[in-house]
C-alpha positions as CSV (number, residue, x, y, z in Angstrom):
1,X,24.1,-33.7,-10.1
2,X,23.8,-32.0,-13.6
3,X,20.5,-32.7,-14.2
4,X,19.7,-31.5,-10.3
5,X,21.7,-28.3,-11.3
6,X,19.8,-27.4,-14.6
7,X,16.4,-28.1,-13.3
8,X,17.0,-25.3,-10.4
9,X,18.7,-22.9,-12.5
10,X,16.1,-23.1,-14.8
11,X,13.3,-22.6,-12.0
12,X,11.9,-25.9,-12.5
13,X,9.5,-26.8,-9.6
14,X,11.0,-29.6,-7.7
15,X,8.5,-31.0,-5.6
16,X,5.7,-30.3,-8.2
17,X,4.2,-33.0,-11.3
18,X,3.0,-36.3,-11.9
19,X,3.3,-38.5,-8.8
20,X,5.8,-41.2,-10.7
21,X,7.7,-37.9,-11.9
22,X,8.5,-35.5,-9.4
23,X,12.0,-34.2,-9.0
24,X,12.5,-34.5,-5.0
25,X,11.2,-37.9,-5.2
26,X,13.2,-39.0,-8.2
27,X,16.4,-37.9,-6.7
28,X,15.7,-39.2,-3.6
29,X,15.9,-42.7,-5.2
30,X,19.4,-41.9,-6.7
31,X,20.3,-40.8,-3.6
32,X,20.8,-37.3,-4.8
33,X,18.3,-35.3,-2.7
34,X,20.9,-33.9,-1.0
35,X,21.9,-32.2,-3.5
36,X,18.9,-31.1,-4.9
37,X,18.2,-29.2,-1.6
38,X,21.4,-27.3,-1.7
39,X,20.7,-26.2,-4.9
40,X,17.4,-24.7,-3.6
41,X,19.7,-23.2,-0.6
42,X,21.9,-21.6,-2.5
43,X,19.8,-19.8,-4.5
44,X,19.8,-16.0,-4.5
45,X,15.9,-15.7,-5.0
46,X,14.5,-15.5,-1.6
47,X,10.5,-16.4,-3.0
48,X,11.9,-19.0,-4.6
49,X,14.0,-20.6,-2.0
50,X,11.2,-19.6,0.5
51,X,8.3,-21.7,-1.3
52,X,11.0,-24.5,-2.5
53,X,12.1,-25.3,0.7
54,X,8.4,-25.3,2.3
55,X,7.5,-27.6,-0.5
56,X,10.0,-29.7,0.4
57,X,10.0,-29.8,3.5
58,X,5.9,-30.9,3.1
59,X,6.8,-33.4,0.7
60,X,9.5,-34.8,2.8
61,X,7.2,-35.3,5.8
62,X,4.1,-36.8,3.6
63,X,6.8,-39.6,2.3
64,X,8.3,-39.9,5.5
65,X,12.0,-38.7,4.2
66,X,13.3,-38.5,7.9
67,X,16.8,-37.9,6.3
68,X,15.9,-34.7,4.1
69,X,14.1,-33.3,7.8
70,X,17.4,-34.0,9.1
71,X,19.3,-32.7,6.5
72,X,17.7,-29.7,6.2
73,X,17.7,-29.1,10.3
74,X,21.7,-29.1,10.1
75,X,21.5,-26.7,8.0
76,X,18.9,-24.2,10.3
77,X,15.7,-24.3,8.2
78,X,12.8,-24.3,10.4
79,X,11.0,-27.6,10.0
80,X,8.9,-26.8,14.0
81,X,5.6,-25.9,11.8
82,X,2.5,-27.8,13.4
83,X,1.1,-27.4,10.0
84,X,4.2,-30.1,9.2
85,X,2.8,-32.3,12.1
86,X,-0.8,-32.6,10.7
87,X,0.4,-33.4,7.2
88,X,2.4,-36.3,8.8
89,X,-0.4,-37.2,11.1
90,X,-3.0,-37.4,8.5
91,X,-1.0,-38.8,5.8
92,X,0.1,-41.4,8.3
93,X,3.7,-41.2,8.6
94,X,4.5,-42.3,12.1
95,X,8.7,-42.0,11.1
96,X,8.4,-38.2,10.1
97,X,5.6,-37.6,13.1
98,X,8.0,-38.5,15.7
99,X,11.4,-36.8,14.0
100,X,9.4,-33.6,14.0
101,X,8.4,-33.9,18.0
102,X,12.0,-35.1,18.6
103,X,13.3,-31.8,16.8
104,X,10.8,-29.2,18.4
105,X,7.9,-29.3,16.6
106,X,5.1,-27.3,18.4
107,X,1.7,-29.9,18.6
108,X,-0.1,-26.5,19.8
109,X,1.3,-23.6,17.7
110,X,-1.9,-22.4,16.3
111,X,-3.5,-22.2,19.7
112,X,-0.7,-20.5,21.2
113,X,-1.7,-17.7,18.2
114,X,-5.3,-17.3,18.9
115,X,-4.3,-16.6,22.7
């Protein structure tokens, strides 16, 4: 929890680095993701929370982490992008695909924004 704290206060990019080394995915296997996301939430920079939490919210469906989706859905952060449903889709993560249909995602947003 510290080291989740200091990282974020310090504006350390948590989803960013060296695949074996990035923040999200290290606390993810600690089980402290949690966390880590709350620190984001409670920031009081909006760009900062803003671009954190779509970062995260990319990373989490590229590695399949249903339960940051879900954590971050209780607490109201839009995770309905269909530009959420292609990373899944081509990155092959069937488990983060379906969570994001079962939770509202829109398959055809961008068409719906040409119209």
């Amino acid at each position: 929890k510290d080291l989740c704290n200091v990282l974020v206060r310090h504006g350390a990019s948590i989803t960013q680095g060296r695949s074996d080394c990035i923040p999200l995915k290290m606390a993810k296997e600690k089980n402290l993701h949690r966390r880590l996301v709350q620190q984001v939430l409670d920031s009081k920079d909006t760009s900062y929370k803003e671009w954190h939490l779509q970062n995260i919210i990319m990373l989490s469906v590229k590695n399949g982490f249903t339960d940051v989706l879900e954590f971050m859905r209780k607490k109201k952060i839009n995770i309905e992008s269909s530009e959420y449903l292609i990373a899944a889709f081509t990155r092959g993560q069937m488990e983060s695909l379906k969570y994001l249909l079962e939770h509202g995602a829109n398959v055809d947003e961008e068409a719906k924004r040409q119209r």
